[in-house]
C-alpha positions in Angstrom: 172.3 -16.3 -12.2 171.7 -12.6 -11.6 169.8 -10.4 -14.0 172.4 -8.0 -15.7 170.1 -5.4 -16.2 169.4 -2.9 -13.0 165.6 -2.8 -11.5 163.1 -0.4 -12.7 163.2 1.5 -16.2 165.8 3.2 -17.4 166.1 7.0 -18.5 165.8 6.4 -22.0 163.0 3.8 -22.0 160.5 5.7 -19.3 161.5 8.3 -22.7 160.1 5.6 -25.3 156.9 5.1 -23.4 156.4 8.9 -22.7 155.7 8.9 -26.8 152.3 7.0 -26.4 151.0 10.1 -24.3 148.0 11.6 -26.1 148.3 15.0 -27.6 146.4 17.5 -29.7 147.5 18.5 -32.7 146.0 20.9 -35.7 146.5 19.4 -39.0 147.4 21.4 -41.8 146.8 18.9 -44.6 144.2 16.0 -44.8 145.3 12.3 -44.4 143.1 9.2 -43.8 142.8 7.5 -40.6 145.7 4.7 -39.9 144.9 1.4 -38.5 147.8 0.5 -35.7 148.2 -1.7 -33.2 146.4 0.6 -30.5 143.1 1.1 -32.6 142.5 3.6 -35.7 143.8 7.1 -35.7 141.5 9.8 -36.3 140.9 11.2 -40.0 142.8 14.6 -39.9 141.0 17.4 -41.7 142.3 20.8 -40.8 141.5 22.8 -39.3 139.9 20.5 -36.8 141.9 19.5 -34.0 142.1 16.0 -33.0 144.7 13.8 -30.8 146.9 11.6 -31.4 150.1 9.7 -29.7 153.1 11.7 -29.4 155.0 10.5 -31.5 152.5 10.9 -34.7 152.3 14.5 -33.5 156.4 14.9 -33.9 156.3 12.8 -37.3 153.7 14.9 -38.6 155.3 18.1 -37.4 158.4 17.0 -38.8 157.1 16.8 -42.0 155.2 20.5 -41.7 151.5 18.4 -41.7 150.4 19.4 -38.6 151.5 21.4 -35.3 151.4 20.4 -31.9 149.1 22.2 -29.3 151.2 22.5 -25.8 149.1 21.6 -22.9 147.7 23.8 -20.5 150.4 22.9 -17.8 153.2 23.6 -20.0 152.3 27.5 -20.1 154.9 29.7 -18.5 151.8 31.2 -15.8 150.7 27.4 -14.8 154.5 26.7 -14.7 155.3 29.7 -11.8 152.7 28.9 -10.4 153.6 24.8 -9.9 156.8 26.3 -8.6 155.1 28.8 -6.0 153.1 25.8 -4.6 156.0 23.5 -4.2 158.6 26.1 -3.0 156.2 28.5 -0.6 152.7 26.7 -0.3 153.7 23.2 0.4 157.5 22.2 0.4 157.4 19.4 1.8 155.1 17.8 -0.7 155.1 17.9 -4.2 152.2 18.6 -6.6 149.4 16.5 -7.1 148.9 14.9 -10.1 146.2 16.0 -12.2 142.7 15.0 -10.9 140.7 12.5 -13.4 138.1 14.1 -15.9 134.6 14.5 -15.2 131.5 15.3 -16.7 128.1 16.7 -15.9 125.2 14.0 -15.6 121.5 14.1 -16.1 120.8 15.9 -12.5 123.8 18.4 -12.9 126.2 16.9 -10.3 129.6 16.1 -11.6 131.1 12.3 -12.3 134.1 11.2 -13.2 134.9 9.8 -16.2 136.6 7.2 -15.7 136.0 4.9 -12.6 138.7 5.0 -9.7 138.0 0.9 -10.0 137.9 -0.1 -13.4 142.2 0.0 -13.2 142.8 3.5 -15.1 145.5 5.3 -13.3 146.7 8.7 -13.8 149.5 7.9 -15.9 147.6 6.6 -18.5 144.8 9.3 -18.6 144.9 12.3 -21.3 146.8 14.8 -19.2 149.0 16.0 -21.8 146.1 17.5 -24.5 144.9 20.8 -25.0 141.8 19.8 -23.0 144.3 19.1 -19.7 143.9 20.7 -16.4 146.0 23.6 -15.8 148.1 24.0 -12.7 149.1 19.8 -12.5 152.2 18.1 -14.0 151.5 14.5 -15.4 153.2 11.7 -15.3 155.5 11.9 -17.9 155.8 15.9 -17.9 159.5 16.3 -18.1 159.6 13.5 -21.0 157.0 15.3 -23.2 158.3 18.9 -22.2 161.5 18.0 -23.6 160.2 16.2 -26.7 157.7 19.3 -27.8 160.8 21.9 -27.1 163.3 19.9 -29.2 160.8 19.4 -32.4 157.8 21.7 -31.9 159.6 24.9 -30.7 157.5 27.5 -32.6 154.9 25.7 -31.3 154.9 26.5 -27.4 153.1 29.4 -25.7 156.4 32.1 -24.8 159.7 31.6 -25.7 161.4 28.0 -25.6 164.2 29.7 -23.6 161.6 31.2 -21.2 160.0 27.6 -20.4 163.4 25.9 -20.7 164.4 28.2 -17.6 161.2 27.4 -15.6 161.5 23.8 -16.5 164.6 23.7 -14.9 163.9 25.4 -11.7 161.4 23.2 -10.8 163.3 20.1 -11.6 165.7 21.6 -9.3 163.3 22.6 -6.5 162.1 18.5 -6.9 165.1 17.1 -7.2 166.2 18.8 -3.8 163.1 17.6 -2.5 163.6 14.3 -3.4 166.6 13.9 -2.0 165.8 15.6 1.4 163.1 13.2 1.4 165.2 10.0 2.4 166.1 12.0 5.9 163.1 10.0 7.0 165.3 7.0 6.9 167.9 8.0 9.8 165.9 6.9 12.7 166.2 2.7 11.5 162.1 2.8 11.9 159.6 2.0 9.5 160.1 5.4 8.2 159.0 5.9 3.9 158.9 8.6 1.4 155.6 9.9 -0.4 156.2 9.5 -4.0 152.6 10.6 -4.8 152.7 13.3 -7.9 156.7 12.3 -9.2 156.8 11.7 -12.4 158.3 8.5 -14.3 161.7 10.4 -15.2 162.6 11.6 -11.7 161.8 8.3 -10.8 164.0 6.3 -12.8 166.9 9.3 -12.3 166.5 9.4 -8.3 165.9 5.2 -8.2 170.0 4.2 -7.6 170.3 7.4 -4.9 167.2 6.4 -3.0 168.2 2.7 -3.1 171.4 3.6 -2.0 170.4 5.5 1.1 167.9 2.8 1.9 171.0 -0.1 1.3 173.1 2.2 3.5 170.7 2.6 5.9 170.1 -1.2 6.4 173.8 -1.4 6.8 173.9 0.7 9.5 170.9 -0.9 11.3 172.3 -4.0 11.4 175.6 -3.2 12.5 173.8 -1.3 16.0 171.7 -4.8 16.0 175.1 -6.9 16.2 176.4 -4.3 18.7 173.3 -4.5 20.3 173.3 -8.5 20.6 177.2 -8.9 21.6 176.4 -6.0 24.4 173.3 -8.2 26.0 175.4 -11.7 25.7 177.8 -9.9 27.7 175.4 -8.4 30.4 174.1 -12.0 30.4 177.6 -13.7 31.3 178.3 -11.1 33.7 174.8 -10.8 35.6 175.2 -6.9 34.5 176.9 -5.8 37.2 180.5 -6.0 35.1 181.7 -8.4 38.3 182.7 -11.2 36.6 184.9 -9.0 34.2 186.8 -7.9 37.6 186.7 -11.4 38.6 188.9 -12.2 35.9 191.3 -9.4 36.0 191.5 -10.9 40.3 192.5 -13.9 38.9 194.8 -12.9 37.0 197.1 -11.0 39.2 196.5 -13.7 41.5 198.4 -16.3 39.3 201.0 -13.8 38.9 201.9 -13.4 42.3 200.3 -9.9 42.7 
């Protein structure tokens, strides 16, 4: 029996997941930690700031406890700048995702924090905290974006009509992109798309065009394969000279009395 349910995540559940990204919050009362399934919260004592999952920060700013530092990338100067690189700089790329933490060790070089093979991928690393690199959307930037403008308004850097309008350039400018992208798949080779720094939301949005292009284009390529075949079986039966076509046509007006 097929599965009723289309492949990949939908819309509203890459949404649910985007609330276990890690964000910073100052508290403005003191509460005691809180044991969940994901390990302990921190202890909140304001004014220190401390992180927690999204979707503590937007219960707690709901009920005026705490409010919600936006991320470096979420700054109307790193935004402009995110959409300089991927309109002028590079537009036929999009832009990285945000390079892994790292650290000073004992002889002053820099390491990484977290190992490229101990399975920690950049979705699941804190790129969403006041502590994030500037200048890189994460994985789940146009899921949190939207969360911190709809609850934590007051709380952004400029104007929520200001980042709303530079939010929604460069989903334009990607989404173009995106769609441009599958070009790639006109010539019936082995031909892919780059999908290195989208994000989970324009993936599950864009997932039924891309698919569709891709069915389309298998279409296609196998209707020039049948035309392909039928042309060689005839080139077979006729040495591929065409002769024994005329043959028959002879043969024809021969019976006829021609």
């Amino acid at each position: 029996m097929a599965h009723p349910f289309p492949p990949g995540l939908t819309p509203s559940e890459v949404a649910f997941l985007a609330e276990m990204e890690m964000v910073t919050i100052v508290p403005r009362q003191r509460l005691e930690s809180i044991d969940l399934l994901g390990g302990k919260t921190p202890a909140l004592r304001p004014p220190h700031r401390c992180q927690v999952p999204l979707w503590l920060a937007l219960l707690l700013k709901k009920q005026k406890r705490a409010n919600i530092v936006p991320p470096p990338w979420l700054h109307p100067a790193s935004l402009q700048s995110i959409i300089h690189r991927e309109k002028v700089e590079d537009p036929a790329a999009f832009s990285p995702p945000p390079p892994a933490p790292s650290r000073p060790n004992a002889l002053g070089m820099s390491r990484r924090i977290h190992d490229p093979n101990d399975g920690v991928s950049p979705p699941f690393l804190p790129s969403c905290t006041a502590d994030a690199p500037s200048g890189y959307l994460p994985y789940h930037w146009q899921e949190v974006a939207e969360a911190l403008l709809a609850h934590a308004g007051d709380d952004m850097p400029a104007s929520a009509g200001e980042v709303r309008g530079l939010l929604r350039d460069l989903a334009e400018v990607r989404a173009a992109k995106m769609r441009s992208s599958t070009s790639g798949f006109e010539g019936f080779g082995d031909a892919g798309v780059s999908l290195t720094g989208v994000g989970a939301m324009e993936l599950a949005e864009n997932r039924a065009f891309v698919l569709g292009v891709v069915d389309g284009v298998r279409t296609l390529g196998a209707s020039a394969e049948a035309a392909r075949r039928e042309e060689e079986e005839i080139e077979g039966r006729t040495g591929g000279t065409g002769r024994g076509r005329r043959d028959e046509f002879d043969d024809s007006d021969e019976d006829m009395g021609i």
